[in-house]
KOLSETI-148004 format. One record per residue (C-alpha): x, y, z; residue in three letters. Coordinates in Angstrom, 1 decimal, padded with zeros to 4 digits. Layout:
% KOLSETI-148004
+--------+--------+--------+-----+
!   east !  north !     up !  aa !
+--------+--------+--------+-----+
!      X !      Y !      Z ! ALA !
...
+--------+--------+--------+-----+
This chain:
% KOLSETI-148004
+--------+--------+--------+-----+
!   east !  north !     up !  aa !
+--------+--------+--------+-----+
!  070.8 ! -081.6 ! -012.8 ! UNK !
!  070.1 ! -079.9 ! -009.6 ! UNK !
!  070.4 ! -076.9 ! -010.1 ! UNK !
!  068.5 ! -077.3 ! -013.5 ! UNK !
!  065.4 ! -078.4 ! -011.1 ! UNK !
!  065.6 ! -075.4 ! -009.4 ! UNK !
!  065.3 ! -072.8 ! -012.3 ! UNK !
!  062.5 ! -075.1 ! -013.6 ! UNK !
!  060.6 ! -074.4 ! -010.2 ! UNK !
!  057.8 ! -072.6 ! -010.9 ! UNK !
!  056.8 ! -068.9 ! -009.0 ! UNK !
!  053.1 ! -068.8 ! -007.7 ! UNK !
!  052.3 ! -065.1 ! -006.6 ! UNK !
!  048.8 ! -064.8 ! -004.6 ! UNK !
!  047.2 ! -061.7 ! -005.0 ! UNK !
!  044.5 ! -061.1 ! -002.6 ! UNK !
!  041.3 ! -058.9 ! -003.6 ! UNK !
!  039.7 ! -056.5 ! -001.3 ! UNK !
!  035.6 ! -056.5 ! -002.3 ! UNK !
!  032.9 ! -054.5 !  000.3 ! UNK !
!  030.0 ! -055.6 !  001.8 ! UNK !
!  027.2 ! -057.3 !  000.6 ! UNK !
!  024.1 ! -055.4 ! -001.2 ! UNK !
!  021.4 ! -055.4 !  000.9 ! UNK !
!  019.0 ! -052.8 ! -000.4 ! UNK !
!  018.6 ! -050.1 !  002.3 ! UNK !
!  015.8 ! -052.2 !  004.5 ! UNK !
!  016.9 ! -050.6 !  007.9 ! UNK !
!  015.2 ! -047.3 !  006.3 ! UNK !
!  011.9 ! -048.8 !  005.5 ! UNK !
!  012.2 ! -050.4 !  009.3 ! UNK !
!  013.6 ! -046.8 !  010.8 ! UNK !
!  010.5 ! -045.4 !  009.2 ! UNK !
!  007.9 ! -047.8 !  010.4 ! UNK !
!  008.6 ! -047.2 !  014.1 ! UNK !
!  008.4 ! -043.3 !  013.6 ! UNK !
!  005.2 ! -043.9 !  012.3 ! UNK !
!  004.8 ! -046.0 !  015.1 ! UNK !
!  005.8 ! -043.8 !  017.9 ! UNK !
!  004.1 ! -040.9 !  016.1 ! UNK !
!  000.5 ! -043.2 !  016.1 ! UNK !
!  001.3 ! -044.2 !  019.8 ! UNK !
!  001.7 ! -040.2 !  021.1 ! UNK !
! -000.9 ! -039.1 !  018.6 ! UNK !
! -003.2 ! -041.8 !  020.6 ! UNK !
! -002.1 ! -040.8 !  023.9 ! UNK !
! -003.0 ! -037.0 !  023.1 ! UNK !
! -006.3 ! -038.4 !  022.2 ! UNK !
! -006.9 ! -039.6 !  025.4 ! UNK !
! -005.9 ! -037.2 !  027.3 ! UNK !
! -008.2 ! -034.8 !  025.9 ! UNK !
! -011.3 ! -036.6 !  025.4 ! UNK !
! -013.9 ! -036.6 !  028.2 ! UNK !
! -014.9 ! -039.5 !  030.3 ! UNK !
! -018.2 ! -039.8 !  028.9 ! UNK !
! -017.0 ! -039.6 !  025.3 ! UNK !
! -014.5 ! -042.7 !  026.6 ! UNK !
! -018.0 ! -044.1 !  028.1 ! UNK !
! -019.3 ! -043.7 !  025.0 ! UNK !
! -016.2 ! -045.4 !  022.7 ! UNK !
! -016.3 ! -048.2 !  025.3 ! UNK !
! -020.1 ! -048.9 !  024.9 ! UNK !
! -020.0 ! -048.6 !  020.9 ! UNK !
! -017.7 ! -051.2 !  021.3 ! UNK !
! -019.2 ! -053.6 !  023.2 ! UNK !
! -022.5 ! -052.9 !  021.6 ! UNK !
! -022.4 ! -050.9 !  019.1 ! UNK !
! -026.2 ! -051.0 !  017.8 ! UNK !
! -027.7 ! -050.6 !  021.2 ! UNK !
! -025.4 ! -047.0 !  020.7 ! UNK !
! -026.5 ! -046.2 !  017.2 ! UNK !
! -030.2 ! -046.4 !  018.0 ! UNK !
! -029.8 ! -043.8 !  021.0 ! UNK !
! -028.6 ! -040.8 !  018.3 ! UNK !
! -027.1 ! -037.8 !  019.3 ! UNK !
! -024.3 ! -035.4 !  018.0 ! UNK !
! -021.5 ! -038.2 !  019.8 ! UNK !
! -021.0 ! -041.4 !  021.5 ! UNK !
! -021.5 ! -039.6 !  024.6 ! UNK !
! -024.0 ! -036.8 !  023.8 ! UNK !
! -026.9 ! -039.1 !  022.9 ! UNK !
! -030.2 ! -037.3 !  023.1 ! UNK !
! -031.4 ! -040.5 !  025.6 ! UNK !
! -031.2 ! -039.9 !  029.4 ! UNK !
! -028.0 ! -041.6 !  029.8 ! UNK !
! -025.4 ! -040.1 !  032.4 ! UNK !
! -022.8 ! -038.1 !  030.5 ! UNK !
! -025.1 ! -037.3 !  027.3 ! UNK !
! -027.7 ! -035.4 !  026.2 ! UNK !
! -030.2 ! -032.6 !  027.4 ! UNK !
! -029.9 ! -034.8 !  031.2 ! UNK !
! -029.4 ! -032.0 !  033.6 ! UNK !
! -027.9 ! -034.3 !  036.1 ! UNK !
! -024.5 ! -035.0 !  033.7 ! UNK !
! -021.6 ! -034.8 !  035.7 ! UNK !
! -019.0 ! -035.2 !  032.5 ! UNK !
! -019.8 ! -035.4 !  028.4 ! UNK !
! -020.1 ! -032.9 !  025.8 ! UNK !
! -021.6 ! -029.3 !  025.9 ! UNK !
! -023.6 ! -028.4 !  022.8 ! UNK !
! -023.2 ! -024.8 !  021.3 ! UNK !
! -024.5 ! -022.9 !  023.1 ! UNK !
! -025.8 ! -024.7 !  026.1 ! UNK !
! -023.5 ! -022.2 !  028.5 ! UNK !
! -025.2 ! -019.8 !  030.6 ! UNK !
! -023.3 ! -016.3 !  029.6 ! UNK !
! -024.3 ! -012.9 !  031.7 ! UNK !
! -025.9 ! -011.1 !  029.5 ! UNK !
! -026.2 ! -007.5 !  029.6 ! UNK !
! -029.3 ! -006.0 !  028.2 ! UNK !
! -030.8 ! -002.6 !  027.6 ! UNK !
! -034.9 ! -001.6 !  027.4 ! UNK !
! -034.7 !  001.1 !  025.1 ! UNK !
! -037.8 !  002.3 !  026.3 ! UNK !
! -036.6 !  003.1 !  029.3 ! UNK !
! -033.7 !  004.6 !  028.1 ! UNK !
! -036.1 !  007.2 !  025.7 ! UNK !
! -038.2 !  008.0 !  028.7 ! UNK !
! -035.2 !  008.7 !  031.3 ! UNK !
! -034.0 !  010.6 !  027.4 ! UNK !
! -037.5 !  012.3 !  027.4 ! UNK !
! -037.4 !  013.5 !  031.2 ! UNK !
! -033.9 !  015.0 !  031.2 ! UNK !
! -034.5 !  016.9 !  028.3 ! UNK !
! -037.9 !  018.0 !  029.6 ! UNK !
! -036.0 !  019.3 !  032.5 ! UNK !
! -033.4 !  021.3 !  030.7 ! UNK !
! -036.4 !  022.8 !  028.7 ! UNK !
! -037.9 !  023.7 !  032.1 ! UNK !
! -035.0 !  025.3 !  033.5 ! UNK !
! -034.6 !  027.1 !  029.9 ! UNK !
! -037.7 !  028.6 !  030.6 ! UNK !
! -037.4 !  029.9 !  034.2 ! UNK !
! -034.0 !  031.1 !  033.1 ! UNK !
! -036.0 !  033.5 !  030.9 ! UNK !
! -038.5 !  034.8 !  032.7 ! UNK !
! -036.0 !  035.6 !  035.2 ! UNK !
! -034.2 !  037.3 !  032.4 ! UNK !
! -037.1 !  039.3 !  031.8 ! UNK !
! -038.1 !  040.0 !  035.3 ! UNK !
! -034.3 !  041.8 !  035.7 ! UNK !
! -034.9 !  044.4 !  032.9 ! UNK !
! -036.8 !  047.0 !  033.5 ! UNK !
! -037.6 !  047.7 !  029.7 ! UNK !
! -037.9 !  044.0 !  028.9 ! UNK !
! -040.3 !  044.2 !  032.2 ! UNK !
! -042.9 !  046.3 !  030.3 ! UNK !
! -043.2 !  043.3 !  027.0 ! UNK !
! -043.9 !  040.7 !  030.2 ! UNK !
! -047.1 !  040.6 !  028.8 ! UNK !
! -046.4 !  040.3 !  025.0 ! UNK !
! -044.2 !  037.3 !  025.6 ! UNK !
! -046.0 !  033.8 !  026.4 ! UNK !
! -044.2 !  031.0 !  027.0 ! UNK !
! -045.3 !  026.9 !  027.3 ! UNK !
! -044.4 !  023.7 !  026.5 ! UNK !
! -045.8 !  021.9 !  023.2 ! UNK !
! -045.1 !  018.7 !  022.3 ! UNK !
! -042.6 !  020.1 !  020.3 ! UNK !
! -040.6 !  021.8 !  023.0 ! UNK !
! -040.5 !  025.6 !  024.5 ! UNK !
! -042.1 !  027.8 !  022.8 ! UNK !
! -041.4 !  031.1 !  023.2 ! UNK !
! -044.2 !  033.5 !  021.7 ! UNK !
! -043.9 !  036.9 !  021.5 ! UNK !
! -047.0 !  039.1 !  019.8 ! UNK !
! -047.9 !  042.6 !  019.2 ! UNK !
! -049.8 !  044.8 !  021.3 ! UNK !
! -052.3 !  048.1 !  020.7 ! UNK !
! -049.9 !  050.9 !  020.6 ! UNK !
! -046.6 !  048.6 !  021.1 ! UNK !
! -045.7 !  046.5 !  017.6 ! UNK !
! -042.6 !  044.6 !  017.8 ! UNK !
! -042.0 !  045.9 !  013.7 ! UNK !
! -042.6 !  048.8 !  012.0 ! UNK !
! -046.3 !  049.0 !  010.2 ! UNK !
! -045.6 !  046.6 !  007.0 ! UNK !
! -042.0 !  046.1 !  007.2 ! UNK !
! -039.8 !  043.6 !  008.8 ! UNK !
! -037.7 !  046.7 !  010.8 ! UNK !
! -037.3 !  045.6 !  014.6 ! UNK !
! -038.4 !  048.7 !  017.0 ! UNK !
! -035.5 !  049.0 !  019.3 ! UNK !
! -037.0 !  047.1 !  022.5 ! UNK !
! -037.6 !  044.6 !  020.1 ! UNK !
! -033.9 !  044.2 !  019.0 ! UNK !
! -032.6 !  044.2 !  022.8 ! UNK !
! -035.4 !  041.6 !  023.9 ! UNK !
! -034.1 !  039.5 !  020.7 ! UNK !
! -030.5 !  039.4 !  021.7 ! UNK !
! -031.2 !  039.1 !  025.4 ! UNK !
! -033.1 !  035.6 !  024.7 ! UNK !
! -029.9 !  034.9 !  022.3 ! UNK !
! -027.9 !  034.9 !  024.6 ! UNK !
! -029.7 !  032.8 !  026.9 ! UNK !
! -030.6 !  030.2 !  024.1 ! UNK !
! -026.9 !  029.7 !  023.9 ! UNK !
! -026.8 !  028.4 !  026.8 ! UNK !
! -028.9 !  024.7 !  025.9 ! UNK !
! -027.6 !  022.7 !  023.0 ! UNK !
! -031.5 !  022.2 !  021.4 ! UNK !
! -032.1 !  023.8 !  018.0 ! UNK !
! -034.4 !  026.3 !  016.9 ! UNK !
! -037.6 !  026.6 !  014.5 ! UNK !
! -038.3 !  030.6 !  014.4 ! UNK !
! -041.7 !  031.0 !  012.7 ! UNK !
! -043.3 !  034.9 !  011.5 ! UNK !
! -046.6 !  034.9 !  011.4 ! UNK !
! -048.9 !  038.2 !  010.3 ! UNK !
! -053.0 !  039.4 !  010.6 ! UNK !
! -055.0 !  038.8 !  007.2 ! UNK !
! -054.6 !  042.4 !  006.4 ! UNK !
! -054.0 !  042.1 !  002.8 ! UNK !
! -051.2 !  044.4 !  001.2 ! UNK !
! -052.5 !  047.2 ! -001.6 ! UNK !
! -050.8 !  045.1 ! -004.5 ! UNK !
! -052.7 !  041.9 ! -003.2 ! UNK !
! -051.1 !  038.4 ! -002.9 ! UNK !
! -049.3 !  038.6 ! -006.4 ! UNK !
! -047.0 !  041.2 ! -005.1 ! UNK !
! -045.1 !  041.5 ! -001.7 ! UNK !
! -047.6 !  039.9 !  000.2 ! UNK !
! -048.2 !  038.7 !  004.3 ! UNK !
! -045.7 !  035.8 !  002.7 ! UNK !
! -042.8 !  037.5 !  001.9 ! UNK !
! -043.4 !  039.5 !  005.6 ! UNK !
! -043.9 !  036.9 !  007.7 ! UNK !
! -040.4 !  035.3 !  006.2 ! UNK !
! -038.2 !  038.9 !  006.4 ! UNK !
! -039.3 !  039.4 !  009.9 ! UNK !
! -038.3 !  035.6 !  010.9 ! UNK !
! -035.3 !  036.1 !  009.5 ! UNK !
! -034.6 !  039.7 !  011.0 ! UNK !
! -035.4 !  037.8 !  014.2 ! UNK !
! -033.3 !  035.4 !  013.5 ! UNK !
! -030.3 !  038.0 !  012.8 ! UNK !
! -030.7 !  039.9 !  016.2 ! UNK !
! -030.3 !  036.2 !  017.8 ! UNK !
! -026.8 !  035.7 !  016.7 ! UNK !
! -026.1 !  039.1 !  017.5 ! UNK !
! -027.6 !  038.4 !  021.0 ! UNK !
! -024.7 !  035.6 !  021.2 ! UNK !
! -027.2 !  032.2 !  019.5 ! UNK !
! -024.6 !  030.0 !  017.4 ! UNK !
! -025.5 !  030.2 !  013.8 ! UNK !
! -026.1 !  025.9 !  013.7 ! UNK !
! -028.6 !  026.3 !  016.4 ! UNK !
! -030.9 !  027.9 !  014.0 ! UNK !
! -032.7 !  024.6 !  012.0 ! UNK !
! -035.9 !  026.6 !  010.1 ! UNK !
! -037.1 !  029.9 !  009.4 ! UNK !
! -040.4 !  029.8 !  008.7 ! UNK !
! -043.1 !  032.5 !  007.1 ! UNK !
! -046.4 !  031.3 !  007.7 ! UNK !
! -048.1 !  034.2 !  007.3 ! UNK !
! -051.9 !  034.7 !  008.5 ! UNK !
! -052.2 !  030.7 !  008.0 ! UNK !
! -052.0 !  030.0 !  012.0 ! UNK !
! -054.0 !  032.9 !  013.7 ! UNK !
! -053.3 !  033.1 !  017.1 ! UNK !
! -057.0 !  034.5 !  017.4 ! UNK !
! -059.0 !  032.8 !  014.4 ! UNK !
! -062.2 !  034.1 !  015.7 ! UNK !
! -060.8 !  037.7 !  014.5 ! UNK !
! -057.7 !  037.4 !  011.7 ! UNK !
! -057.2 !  040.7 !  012.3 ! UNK !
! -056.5 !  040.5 !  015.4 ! UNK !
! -052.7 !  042.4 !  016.8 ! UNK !
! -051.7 !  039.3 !  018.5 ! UNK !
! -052.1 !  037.4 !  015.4 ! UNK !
! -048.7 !  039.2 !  014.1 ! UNK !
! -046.3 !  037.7 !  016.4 ! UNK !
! -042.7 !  035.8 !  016.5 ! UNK !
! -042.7 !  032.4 !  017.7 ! UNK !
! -039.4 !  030.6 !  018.9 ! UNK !
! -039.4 !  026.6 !  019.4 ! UNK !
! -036.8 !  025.2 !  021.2 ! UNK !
! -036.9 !  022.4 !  019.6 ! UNK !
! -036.9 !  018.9 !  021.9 ! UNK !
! -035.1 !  016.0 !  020.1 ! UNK !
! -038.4 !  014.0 !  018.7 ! UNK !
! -039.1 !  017.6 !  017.0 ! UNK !
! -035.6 !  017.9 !  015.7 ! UNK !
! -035.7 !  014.4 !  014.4 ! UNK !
! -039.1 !  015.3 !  012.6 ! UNK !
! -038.1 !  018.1 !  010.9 ! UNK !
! -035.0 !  017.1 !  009.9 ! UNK !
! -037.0 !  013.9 !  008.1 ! UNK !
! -039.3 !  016.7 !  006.1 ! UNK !
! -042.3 !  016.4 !  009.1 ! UNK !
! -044.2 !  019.4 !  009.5 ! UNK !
! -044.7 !  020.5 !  013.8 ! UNK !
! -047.8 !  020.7 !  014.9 ! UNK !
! -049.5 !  024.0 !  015.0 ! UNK !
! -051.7 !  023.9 !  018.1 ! UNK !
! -049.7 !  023.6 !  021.6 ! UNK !
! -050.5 !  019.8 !  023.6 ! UNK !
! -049.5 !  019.0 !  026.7 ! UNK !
! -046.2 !  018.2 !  027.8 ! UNK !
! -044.8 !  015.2 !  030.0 ! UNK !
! -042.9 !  016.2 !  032.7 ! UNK !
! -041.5 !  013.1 !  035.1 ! UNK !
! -044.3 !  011.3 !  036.1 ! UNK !
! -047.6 !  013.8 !  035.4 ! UNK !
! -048.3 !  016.3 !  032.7 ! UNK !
! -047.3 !  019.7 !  032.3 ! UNK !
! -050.5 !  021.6 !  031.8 ! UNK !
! -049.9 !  024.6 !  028.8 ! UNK !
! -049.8 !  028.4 !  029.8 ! UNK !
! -053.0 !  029.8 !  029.5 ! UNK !
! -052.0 !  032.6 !  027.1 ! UNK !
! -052.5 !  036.2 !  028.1 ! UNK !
! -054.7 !  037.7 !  025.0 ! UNK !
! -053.7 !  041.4 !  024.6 ! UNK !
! -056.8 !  043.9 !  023.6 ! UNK !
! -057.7 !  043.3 !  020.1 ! UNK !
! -057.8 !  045.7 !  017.3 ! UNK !
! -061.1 !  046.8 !  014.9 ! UNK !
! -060.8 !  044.9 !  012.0 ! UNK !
! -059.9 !  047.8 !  009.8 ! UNK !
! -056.5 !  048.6 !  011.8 ! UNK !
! -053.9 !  049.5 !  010.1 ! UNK !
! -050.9 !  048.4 !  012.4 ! UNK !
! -049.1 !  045.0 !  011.4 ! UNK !
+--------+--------+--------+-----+
């Protein structure tokens, strides 16, 4: 019976079950996050502070103690207010606050451009100057180009150096009626080339005749067509002489429309060659279409006025010559 007990005996087995941990919704992120945004908001503030002036700090502290007195007072800030209070507005005392645009005092450098065209005006007046002593000293050298002395006239226009040279009884600088250079002519020309090289102003080379009418009359070759083949022959013994073609701005042919004599058109020094060294108010001009002036005027030179060479007049023809 015993041992009948025992076999009856029942087995209990215990099985034990591992399970994790509880949910609980991943709150430590949402409290991770809030002090980042915390610390984040706390440095931000700090920054703040260290960069904002005392008087803007003035000026928080005042809003908030009283904060209408602060509104009334206007201004860009709380401590630029355009009433006199220390550390705002136009109060040249301030010792701290804000600095309006453009409130700094910079160094400015400034120009007068007036000045800058006279001291211009007087250099270049100058280098026309010594242009001109350069060639009378050219001609004084030469014997030969010593005996035209007296057909070449030089002065200052408003225009620049003009350099004039007219015919003579007896000594033409073309053949009669044609634009052919007589051979002093041709080493005069390229003499004054070469010194005209030496300046960097431009040129204006005008041909100008007497009112002696051609044969054909004006419907033909005419004092027109002359005046403008002798300016340009001119202008060809130039560059020969050594002038750079670019120097060269207008060839003119005026014909007998600017008489050097007008009380006689016929007169020989009416045919003559006239060479403007152009300053840079001429160049200017023509280059914009302006016409120069035909009549000389004074010059300023420095401080006083440069009074025109009294042109030498050489003895005048009758008015039935036939030299051109």
């Amino acid at each position: 019976m015993a041992g009948d007990a025992k076999k009856l005996q029942p087995i209990i087995i215990k099985r034990v079950k591992k399970g994790g941990h509880a949910v609980h919704g991943g709150a430590w992120k949402i409290a991770y996050a809030d002090f980042v945004t915390a610390m984040m908001a706390f440095f931000l503030l700090m920054w703040l502070l260290g960069s904002t002036t005392e008087g803007d700090k003035k000026g928080i502290a005042d809003y908030f103690s009283s904060p209408l007195k602060v509104s009334m007072l206007g201004g860009s800030g709380s401590g630029d207010s355009s009433h006199v209070v220390r550390g705002g507005g136009q109060d040249l005392t301030r010792t701290t606050g804000q600095v309006k645009a453009g409130e700094i005092d910079a160094r400015r450098s400034t120009i007068n451009l007036r000045v800058l065209k006279a001291e211009q005006q007087r250099a270049e007046i100058a280098r026309l100057e010594e242009l001109k002593r350069k060639v009378e000293n050219k001609l004084a050298g030469n014997e030969r180009l010593a005996m035209m002395r007296s057909q070449i006239l030089l002065d200052m226009t408003a225009d620049g150096l003009r350099i004039q040279i007219v015919d003579e009884e007896g000594r033409p600088m073309f053949a009669s009626g044609s634009p052919d250079l007589q051979p002093y002519m041709r080493e005069l020309l390229r003499e004054l080339g070469g010194v005209l090289a030496g300046v960097p102003n431009r040129l204006t080379l005008e041909g100008h005749t007497d009112a002696t009418p051609f044969p054909g009359g004006e419907r033909g070759y005419s004092n027109w067509e002359l005046s403008s083949d002798r300016a340009n022959a001119t202008r060809r013994e130039l560059l020969v002489g050594g002038l750079p073609e670019e120097h060269v701005l207008r060839v003119l042919g005026l014909a007998a429309s600017v008489p050097f004599v007008p009380a006689d058109p016929r007169a020989p020094a009416n045919r003559r060659m006239s060479l403007i060294v152009m300053n840079r108010e001429a160049e200017e001009r023509a280059l914009r279409g302006g016409a120069l002036p035909a009549e000389p005027a004074a010059a300023e030179a420095g401080a006083g006025t440069e009074v025109p060479a009294t042109p030498v007049v050489p003895a005048r023809s009758s008015p039935t010559a036939p030299i051109r």
